[in-house]
Structures are given as C-alpha cells and as structure tokens.
LUMPADO-805441 format. One record per residue (C-alpha): chain; residue number from 1; residue in one letter; y, x, z. Coordinates in pm, 1 decimal, always signed. Layout:
N
  doba  koldren  vovex        py        px        pz
     A      NUM      A         Y         X         Z
...
% end
This chain:
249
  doba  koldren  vovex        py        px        pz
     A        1      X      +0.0      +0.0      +0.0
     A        2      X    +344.7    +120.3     -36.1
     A        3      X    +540.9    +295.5    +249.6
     A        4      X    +773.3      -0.8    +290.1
     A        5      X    +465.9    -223.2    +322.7
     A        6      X    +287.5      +4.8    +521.9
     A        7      X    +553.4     +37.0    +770.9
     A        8      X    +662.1    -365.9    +804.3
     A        9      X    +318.3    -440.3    +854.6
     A       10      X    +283.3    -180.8   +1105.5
     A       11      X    +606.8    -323.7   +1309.8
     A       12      X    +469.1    -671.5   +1275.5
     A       13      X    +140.2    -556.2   +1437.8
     A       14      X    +328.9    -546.7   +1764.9
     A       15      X    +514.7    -788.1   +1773.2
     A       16      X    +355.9   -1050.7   +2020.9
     A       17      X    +206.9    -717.6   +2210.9
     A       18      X    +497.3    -557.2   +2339.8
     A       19      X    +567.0    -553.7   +2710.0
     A       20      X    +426.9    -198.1   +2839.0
     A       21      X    +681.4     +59.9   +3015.1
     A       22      X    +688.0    +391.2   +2941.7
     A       23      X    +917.1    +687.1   +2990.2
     A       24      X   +1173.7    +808.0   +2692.1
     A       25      X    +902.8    +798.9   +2425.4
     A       26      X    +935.8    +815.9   +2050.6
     A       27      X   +1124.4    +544.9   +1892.1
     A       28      X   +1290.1    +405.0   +2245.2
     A       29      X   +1626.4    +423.8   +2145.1
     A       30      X   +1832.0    +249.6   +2413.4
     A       31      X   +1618.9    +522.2   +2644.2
     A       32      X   +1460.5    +252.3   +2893.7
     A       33      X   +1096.4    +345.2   +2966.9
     A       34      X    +996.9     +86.1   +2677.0
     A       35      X    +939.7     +58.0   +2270.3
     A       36      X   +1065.1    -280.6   +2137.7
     A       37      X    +999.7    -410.2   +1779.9
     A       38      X   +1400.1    -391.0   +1713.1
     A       39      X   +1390.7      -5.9   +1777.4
     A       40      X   +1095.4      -2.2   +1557.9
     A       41      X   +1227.4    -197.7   +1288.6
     A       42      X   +1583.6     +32.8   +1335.6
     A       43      X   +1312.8    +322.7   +1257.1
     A       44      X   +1165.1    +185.1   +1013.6
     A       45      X   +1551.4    +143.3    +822.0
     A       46      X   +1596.9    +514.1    +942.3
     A       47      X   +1279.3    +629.1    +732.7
     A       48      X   +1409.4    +410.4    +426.8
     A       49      X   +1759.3    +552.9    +397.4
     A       50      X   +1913.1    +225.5    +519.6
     A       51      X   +2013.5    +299.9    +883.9
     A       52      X   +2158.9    +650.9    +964.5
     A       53      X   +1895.1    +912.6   +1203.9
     A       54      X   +2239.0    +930.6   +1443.0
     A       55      X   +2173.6    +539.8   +1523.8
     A       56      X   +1893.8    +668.4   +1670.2
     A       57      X   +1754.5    +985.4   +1693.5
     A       58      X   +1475.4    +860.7   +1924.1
     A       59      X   +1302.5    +836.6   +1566.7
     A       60      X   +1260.4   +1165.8   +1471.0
     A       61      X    +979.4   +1252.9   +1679.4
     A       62      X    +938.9   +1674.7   +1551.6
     A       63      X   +1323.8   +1758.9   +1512.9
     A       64      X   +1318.5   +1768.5   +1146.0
     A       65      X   +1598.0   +1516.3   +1060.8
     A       66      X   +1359.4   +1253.3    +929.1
     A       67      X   +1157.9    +975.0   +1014.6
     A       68      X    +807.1    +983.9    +864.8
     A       69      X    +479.9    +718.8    +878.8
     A       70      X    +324.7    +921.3   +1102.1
     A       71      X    +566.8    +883.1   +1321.3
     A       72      X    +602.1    +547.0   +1308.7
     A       73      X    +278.5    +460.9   +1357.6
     A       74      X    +247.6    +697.5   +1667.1
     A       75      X    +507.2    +480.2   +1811.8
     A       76      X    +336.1    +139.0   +1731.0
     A       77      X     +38.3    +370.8   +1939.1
     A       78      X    +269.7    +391.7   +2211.8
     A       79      X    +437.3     +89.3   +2257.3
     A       80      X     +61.7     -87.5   +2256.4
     A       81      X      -0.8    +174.6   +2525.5
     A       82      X    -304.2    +310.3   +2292.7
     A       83      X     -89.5    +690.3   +2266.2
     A       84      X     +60.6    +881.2   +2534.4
     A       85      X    +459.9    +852.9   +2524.4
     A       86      X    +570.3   +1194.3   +2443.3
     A       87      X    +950.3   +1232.2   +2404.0
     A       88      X   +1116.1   +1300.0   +2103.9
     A       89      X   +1153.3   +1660.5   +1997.7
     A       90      X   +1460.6   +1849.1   +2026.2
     A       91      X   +1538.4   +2089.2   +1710.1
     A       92      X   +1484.9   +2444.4   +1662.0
     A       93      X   +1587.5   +2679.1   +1458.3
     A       94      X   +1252.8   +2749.1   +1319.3
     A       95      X   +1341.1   +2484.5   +1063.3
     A       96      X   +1116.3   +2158.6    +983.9
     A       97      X    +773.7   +2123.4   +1028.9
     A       98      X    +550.0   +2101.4    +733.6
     A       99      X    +429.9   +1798.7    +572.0
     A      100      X     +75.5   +1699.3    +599.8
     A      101      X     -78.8   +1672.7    +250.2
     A      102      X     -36.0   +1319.1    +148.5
     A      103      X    -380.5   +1132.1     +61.6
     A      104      X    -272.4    +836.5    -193.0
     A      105      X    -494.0    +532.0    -154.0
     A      106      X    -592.2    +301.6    -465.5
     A      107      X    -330.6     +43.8    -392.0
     A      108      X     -45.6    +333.2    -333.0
     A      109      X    +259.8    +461.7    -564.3
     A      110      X    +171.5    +732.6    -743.8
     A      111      X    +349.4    +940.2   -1046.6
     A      112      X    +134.3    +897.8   -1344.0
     A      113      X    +140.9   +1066.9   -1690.3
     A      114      X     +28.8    +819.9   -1961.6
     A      115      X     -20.7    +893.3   -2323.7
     A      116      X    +241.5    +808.1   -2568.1
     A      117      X    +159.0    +942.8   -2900.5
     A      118      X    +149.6   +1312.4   -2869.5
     A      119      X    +386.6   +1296.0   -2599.9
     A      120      X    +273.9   +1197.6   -2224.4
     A      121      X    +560.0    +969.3   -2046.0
     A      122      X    +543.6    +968.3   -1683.3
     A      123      X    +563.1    +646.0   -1490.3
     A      124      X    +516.1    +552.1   -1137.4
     A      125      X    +187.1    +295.5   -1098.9
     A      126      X     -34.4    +231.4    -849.3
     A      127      X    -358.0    +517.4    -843.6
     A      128      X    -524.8    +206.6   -1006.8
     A      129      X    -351.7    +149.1   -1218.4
     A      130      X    -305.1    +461.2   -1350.2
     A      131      X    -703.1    +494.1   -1372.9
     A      132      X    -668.6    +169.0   -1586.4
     A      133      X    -415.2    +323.0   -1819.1
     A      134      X    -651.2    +662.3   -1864.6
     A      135      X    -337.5    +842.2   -1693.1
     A      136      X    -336.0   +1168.1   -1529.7
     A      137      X    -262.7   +1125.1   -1163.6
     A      138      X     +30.9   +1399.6   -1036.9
     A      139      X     +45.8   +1276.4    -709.4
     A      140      X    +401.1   +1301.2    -534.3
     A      141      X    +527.2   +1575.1    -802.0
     A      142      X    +851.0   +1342.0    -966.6
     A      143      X    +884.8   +1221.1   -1289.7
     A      144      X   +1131.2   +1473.2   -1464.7
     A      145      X   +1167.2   +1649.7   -1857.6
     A      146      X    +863.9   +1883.4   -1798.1
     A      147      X    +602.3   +1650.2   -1538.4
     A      148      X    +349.5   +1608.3   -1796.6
     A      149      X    +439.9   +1923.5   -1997.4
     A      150      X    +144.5   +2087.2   -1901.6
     A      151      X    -148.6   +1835.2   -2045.8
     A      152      X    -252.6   +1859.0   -2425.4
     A      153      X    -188.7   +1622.8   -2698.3
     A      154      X    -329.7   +1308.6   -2683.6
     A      155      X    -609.5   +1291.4   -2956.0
     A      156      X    -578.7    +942.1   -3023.1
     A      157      X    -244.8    +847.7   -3206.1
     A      158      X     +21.7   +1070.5   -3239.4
     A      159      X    +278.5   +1222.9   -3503.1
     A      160      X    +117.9   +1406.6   -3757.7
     A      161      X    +335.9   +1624.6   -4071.8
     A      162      X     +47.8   +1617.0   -4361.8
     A      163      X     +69.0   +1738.7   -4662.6
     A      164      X      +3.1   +1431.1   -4941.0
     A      165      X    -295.5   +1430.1   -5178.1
     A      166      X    -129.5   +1689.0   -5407.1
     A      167      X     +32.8   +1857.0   -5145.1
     A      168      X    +387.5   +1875.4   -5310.4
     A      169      X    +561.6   +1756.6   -4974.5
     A      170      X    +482.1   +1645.8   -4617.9
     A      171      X    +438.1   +1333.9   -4478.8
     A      172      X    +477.8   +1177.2   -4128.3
     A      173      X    +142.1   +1016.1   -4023.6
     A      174      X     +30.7    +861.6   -3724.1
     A      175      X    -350.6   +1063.6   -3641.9
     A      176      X    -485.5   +1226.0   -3372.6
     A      177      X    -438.7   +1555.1   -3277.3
     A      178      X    -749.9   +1652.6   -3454.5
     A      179      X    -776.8   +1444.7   -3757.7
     A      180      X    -425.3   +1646.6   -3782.8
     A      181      X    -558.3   +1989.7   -3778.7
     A      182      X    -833.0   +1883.4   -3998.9
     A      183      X    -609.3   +1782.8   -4276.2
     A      184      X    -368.9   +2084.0   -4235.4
     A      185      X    -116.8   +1893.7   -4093.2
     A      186      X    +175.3   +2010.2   -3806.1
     A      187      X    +123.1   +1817.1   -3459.7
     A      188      X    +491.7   +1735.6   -3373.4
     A      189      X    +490.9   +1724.6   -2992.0
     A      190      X    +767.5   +1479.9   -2904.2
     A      191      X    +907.4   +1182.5   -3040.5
     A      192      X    +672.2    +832.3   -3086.9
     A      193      X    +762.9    +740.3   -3426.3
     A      194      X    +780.7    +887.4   -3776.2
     A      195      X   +1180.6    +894.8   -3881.0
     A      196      X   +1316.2   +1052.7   -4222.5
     A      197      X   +1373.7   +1397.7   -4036.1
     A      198      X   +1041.2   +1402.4   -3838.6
     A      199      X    +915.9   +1672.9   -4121.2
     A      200      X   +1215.1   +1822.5   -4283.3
     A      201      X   +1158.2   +2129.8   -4106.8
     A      202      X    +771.3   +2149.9   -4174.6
     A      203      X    +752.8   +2358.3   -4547.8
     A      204      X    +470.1   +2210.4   -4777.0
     A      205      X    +176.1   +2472.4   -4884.2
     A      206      X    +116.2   +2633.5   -5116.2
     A      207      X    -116.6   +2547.6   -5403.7
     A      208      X    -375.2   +2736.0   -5639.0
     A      209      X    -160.5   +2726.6   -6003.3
     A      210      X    -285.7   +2833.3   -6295.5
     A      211      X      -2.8   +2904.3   -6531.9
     A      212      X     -48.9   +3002.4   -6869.2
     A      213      X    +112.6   +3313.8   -7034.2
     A      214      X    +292.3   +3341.9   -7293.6
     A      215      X     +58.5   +3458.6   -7574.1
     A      216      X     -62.8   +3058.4   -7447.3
     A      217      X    -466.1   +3193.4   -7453.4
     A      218      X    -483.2   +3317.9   -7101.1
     A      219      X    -383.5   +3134.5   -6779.6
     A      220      X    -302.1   +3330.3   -6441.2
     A      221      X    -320.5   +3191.4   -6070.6
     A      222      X     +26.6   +3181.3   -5892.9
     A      223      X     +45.5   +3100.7   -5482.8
     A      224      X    +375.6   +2865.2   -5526.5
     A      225      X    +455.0   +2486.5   -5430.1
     A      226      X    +294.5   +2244.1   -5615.6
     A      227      X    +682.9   +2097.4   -5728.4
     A      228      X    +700.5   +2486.2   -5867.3
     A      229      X    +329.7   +2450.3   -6004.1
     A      230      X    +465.1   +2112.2   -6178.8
     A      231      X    +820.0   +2224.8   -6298.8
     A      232      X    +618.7   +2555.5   -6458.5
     A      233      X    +372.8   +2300.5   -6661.9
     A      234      X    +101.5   +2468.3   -6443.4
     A      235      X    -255.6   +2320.0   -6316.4
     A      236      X    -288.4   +2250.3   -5971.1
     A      237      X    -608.8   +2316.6   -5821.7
     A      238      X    -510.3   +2216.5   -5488.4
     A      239      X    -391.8   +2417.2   -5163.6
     A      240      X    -578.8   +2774.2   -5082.3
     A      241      X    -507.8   +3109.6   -5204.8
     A      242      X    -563.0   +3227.6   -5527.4
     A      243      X    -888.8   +3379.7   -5642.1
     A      244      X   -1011.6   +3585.6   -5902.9
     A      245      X   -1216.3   +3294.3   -6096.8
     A      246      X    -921.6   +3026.9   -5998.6
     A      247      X    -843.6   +3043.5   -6336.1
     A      248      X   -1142.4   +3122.5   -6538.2
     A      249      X   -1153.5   +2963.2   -6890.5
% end
C-alpha cells in the first residue's frame, strides 16, 4: 500500500485504544506521559511535507530531521503499550542515520521502466502492475532523462532506418531491434514515431554496379549509391562489395 495509506491506517488502528501513560515518548508532542491519535496524525502531516518537524519535533525519533514509517509505527507500538517509550533523539553531529533498505510490496509505488518503441519511459505503478506491463522494476531510483538508460532496446516495435528494396535511400520502419539488424537497418534509440527527419542523417549503402566502359563490350563493378549506379546507366546487383565475378559476362 502506499505510504499515505500505510500511515492513516496505522493512526486509525489506535484510535478507540488509546488511554496508556507513558513518559516523553516518541510522537508525544504536548510532552505529557501519553501518545494521542492528534499527535499521531500531526506526525503523520510531518512525514508528508504538510505540517513543519518544528510543530513537533517529538516526531523525529533518531535526530535526522525527518519523520519516517518506522517511526510512526513504533509510536502506534507505544501508545498501545506493545513498545517501550523511548524519548526522542536529540541530534548529533554525526549526521543522519542511514535508511533501511526499502522492501516494496506488490500493492506499493514503485518506479517502473516500460517499453516504448526502442525507448523505455519510466512511470511510477504499483510492483504489479509493472509485472503486468513486462516493466523493469527500479525500485526508489526517480524517474529522470537517464533512469532506464541502461536497459537494451526493446525487440518488439521500435524505429528502424532500412534501406528500401533497391537500397537507393532509407526508410523509417517500425521492427524490432533485430528484424532491424537483420535487414541492415540503423536502430534509432529515441523518439516513438517515424517523422521526415528520423533518417536524414542515416547515409544509404552502397550497391554492387556494374558499369560499362566505354569501348561498351566490357562492364566493371563500382562500390557507389544505387541513385549514382542509376544516374551512370549502371546494373545494380544489390548492396555488398564488389567482387571479381560481380560483373562477369
């Protein structure tokens, strides 16, 4: 469940259970031996940026400046009188203390990378979601430019600069990453759709063209472009390198 969810259902837990004294423990703002559910629910606004940590600084149970679930639910421990009440910590200068690795349940946010084309948009889902979608789970790392930067292509759709059947220019095509290869083509790793400049800067190949000389009895094999190949009055015999029987009468 998500952390807001998490933490209302945790304050409405004790809400009818309340009653317990204890001395200045974690989350007892007003400081008088007891936990109510309005100092949790003030905590609970601390650790969702809505109510400032000076309002009550009962909340930050280790000194670092925040208010985390952990926390919160050690209070909801307290306050039922299942947890010892330890008093908030005062801060050091050893700086904060280090996170626990977060585990993220089905149910919880997560940053996912899902395939778009070539290209792999990150978008936050649920973990089950994001197993739905075939995404690639990044945990708490945030979306940004470069999140998914470091998975391959997809290989199911993407944009593809192939040369045409004669191979005298490129074309934009929507094929996997390895029907691409396959048909000498140029995987273009960003954008989702083919536009007019998609392939401008991919150069077509070069094709086998036998041109004939001028006596007009023997032909020779030239590595140009096939619109070269065509303008010459040459034969195309397709992309490759020239070979010594390319040509042969």
């Amino acid at each position: 469940m998500s952390k807001l969810l998490m933490t209302a259902t945790a304050t409405m837990l004790v809400a009818g259970l309340l009653g317990a004294a204890h001395g200045q423990c974690l989350d007892d703002c007003d400081a008088n031996g007891a936990v109510a559910v309005n100092e949790l629910i003030t905590c609970v606004g601390v650790d969702l940026g809505q109510v400032p940590l000076a309002q009550c600084t009962a909340c930050d149970g280790d000194g670092d400046a925040a208010v985390s679930v952990s926390e919160l639910v050690q209070a909801v421990g307290i306050a039922l009188g299942s947890l010892a009440c330890d008093p908030p910590a005062t801060p050091t200068s050893a700086g904060p203390t280090p996170s626990p690795t977060a585990t993220f349940l089905p149910d919880q946010l997560t940053h996912c990378c899902v395939a778009a084309y070539y290209t792999w948009a990150c978008e936050e889902h649920t973990v089950t979601e994001c197993e739905t979608l075939k995404g690639v789970d990044k945990g708490s790392e945030p979306c940004s430019a470069g999140a998914c930067g470091d998975i391959p292509p997809s290989d199911s759709h993407g944009i593809c600069c192939v040369p045409n059947a004669d191979a005298s220019e490129i074309e934009c095509e929507d094929r996997g990453a390895s029907a691409c290869a396959a048909a000498g083509g140029v995987v273009q790793a960003s954008g989702t759709v083919c536009t007019a400049t998609t392939c401008a800067a991919v150069v077509p190949p070069t094709v086998q063209c036998c041109v004939a000389k001028h006596s007009g009895t023997v032909s020779e094999c030239e590595d140009i472009g096939a619109e070269a190949c065509s303008a010459l009055g040459g034969t195309n015999h397709g992309a490759g390198t020239c070979g010594p029987s390319t040509c042969a009468q």
